[in-house]
N, C-alpha and C positions, 0 to 999 in steps of 0.2 A: 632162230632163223628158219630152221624146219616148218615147224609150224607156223610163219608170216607166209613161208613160200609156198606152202600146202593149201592152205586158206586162200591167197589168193589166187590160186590154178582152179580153185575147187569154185570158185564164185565166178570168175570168167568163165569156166565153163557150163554153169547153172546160166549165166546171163548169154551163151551162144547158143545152147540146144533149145532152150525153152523158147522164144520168140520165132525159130524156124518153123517149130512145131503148134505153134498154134495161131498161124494166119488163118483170119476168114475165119473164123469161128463158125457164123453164122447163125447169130443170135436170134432167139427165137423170143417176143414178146420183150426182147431185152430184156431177157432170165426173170422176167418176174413169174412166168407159169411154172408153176413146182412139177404139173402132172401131164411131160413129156418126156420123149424118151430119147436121148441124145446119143449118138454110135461112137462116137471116139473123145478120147480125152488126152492131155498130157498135163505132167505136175513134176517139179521137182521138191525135193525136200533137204531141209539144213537141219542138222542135229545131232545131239553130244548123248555117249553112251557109256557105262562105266570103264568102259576102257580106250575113251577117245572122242573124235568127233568124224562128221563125217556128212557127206552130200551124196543124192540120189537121182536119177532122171526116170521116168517111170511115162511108158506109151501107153493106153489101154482102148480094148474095144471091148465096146457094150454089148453085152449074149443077151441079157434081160433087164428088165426096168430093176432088179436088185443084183445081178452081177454080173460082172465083165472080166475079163482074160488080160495080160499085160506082161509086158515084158519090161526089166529094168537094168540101169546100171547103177552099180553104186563104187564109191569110194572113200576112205579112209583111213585115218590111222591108230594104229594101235600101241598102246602104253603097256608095259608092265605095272601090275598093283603092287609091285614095291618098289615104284621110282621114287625116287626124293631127290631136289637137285640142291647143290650145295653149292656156295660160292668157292672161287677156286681162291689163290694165295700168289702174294708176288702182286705189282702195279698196273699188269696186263689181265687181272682179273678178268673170268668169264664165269659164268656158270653153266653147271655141269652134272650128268646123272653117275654119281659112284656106281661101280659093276655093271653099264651097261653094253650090251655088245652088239647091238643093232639097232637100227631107223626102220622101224616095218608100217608099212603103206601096205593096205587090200583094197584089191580092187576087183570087179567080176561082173556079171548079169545073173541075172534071174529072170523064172519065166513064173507064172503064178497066177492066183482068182482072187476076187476081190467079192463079198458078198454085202450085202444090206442086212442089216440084225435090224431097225429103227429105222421108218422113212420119216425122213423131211417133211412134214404138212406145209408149211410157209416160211416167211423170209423169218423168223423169231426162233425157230425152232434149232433143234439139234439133229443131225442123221448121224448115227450108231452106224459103224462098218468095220469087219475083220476081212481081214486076207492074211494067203498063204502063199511062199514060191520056195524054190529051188534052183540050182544054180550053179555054174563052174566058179573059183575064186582062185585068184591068185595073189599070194604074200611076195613084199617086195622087199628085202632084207637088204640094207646097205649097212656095214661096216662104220660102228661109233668108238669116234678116237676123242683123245684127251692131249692137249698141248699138258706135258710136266716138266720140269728141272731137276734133272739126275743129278747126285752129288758130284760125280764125274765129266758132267756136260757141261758146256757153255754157259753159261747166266743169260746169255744175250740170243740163245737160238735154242727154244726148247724143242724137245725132241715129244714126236707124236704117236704115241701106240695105243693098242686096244685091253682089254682088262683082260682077254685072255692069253695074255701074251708074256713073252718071258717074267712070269710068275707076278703078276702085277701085285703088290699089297701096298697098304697104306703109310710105308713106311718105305717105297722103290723110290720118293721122289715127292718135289713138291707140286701139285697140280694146279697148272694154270686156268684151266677153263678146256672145253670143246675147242675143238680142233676146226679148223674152215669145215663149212658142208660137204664141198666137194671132196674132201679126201675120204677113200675110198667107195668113192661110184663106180670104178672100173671092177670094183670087186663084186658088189651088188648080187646076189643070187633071187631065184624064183624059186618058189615053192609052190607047187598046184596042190589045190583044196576043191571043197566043197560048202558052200553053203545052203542054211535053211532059217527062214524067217516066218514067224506070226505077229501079226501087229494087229491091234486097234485102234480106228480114227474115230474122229469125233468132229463133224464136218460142222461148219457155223454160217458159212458164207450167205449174205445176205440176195444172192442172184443166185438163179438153178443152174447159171453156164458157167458161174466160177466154182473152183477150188479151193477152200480155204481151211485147213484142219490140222488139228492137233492128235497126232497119231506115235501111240509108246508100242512098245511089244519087246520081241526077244529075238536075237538071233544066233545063230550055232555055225563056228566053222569047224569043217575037219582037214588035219593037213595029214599024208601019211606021213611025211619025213616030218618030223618034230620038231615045232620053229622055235630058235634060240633066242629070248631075247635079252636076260639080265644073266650076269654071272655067278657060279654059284645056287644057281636057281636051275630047276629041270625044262627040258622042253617042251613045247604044247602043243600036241595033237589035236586035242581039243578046244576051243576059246568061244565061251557063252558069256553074250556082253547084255545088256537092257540098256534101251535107250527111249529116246524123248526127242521129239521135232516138231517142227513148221511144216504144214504141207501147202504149197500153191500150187496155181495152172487154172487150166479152162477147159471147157468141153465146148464142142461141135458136133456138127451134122456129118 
């Protein structure tokens, strides 16, 4: 359910920013000329990284015919590398991540350059592009519950707790499944970070005014406070993920 409702906030919002952002383009030969120089661009990007998936919105102005300035937002979510969900027990089965203690969403801007390694000659070819940014980020931590049957409870109203909570083990109860979304949103904490990204594209689009590119790279966040998110497990200041995406959009005048 997390992730149906993340996905589709993250796609609605790729499909409202991007088309406010590039009316009037102002095509120029109807992009078939490779060897002009176009001032502004916008692109979003879909794509999954080892610790999640996640969507971007990215503005940029052209400084030179190989590199331009841009500011972005992005957002996504982030897995522990030792989830595993398991089916829960009892007829109201759901499924569910043993030891987990939060639903963490990041989200943030970046500001950064985008340079040209390899120009584009014509529509067949490939353009080679890295960029770099940095960026405030913020972790959004909401509280992951589990419907169980206490031997002491009800059969008919399980009762909903978290894995750090009155000494959860495998043997407190039978676990039904995840708990509704909503419970514990009122609880929800932030965490401020820092992010830093390098990426490589690899641009193919058959017109010089579109966007079209397949860009991987690396990115680093740092939180001070130490974000919690399986049990049992330490927390992470740290978190370097590699990822892989779509890039679209258009350029104008």
């Amino acid at each position: 359910m997390f992730r149906i409702s993340l996905m589709s906030f993250l796609i609605s919002a790729s499909s409202f920013f991007l088309p406010a952002q590039i009316q009037n383009p102002g095509n120029y030969d109807n992009g078939t000329n490779f060897n002009i120089l176009y001032k502004s661009d916008a692109s979003g990007k879909l794509y999954v990284n080892t610790r999640g998936y996640g969507i971007s919105f990215r503005r940029a102005k052209h400084v030179t015919s190989n590199s331009s300035n841009f500011y972005e937002v992005d957002v996504r979510a982030l897995k522990h590398p030792k989830e595993v969900k398991l089916t829960g027990d009892g007829p109201e089965k759901k499924r569910y991540v043993y030891g987990k203690l939060n639903n963490v969403l990041l989200a943030g801007g970046n500001i950064g350059t985008q340079k040209v390694l390899f120009t584009k000659a014509d529509s067949k070819a490939v353009e080679v592009r890295y960029s770099y940014s940095l960026g405030p980020f913020f972790a959004l931590a909401k509280p992951y519950y589990v419907r169980v049957y206490k031997s002491s409870s009800n059969k008919k109203d399980p009762t909903l707790i978290r894995f750090d909570q009155d000494g959860f083990t495998s043997d407190s109860g039978r676990v039904v499944g995840r708990a509704p979304f909503s419970k514990g949103l009122p609880d929800m904490k932030i965490y401020p970070g820092v992010n830093a990204k390098f990426n490589l594209s690899f641009e193919y689009a058959p017109y010089s005014n579109l966007i079209r590119a397949i860009e991987t790279g690396v990115s680093i966040d740092y939180f001070p406070n130490a974000l919690p998110i399986m049990f049992r497990n330490p927390s992470e200041n740290i978190v370097v993920t590699i990822n892989l995406g779509f890039v679209f959009g258009r350029k104008w005048y």
